[in-house]
N, C-alpha and C positions, 0 to 999 in steps of 0.2 A: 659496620652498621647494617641493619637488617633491612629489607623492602622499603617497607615503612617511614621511618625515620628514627625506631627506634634499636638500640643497643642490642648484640646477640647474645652479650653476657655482662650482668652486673653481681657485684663482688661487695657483697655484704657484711661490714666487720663490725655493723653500730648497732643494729637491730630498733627497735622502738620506732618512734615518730619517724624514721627514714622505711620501716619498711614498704606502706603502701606507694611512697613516690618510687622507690626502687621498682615494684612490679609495672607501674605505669608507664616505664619508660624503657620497656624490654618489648622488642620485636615478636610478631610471631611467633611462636614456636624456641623461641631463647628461651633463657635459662638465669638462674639466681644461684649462687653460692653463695653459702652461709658459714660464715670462718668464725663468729663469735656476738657477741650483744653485748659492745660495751655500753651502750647508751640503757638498753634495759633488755632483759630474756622476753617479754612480755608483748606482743606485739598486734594490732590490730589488723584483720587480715580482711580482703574483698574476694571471694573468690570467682568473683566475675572475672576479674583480670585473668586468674590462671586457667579456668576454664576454656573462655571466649578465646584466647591467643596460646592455647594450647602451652604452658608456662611452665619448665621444669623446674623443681627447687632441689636443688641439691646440697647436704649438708656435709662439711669439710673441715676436719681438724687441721689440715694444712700442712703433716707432719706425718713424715714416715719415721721409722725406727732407726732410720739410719741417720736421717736430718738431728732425728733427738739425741742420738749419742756424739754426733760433730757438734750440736751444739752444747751440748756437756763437755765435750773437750775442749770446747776454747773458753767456756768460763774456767773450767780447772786450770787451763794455761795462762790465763790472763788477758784474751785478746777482745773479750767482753765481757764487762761487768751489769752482773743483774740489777734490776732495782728494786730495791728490799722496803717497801713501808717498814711492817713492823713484823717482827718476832714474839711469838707467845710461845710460853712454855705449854707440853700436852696438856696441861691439867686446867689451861684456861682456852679450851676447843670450843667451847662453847660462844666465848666470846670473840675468838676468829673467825666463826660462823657467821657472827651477827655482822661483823663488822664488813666480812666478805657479800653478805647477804643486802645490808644498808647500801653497798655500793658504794664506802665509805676508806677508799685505798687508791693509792697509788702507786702501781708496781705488785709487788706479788704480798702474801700474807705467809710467811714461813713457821712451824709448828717446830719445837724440839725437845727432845725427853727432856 
């Protein structure tokens, strides 16, 4: 915890309606990592927060090349199974689009020729 009483780092994976209490409750000169916006991409911001307490944001896929090929290996091997909503074929991209875009899934949206 920072000076203050606030956080020196908060770890963003929802985005939306969490973002402005996330910045509110980061110390001084802390910091915000941004891993994803399941809640929504779209986020209302203050930047009085980041200014005044001097605020870093930093954004993070969370995932080096190497994290992404072990985890490619243990789904190929069996030691975790993804979670697949739904399957479209390429020629209905359009409507994985929409469905990925409606925010309208659980688990991944997989495309195959």
């Amino acid at each position: 915890m920072g000076a203050t009483g606030g956080v020196d780092l908060v770890v963003n994976y929802i985005g939306g309606d969490t973002w402005i209490d996330s910045l509110k409750c980061i110390t001084p000169g802390g910091r915000m990592t941004v891993c994803g916006a399941t809640q929504d991409y779209r986020a209302e911001n203050d930047c009085r927060y980041i200014r005044t307490y001097e605020i870093s944001i930093i954004g993070s896929t969370g995932w080096t090349m190497e994290d992404q090929a072990r985890i490619l290996r243990m789904a190929a091997d069996g030691v975790i199974e993804p979670v697949i909503d739904t399957v479209f074929p390429l020629r209905e991209t359009a409507t994985a689009v929409q469905k990925n875009a409606d925010r309208d899934f659980f688990g991944k949206i997989v495309l195959v020729p």
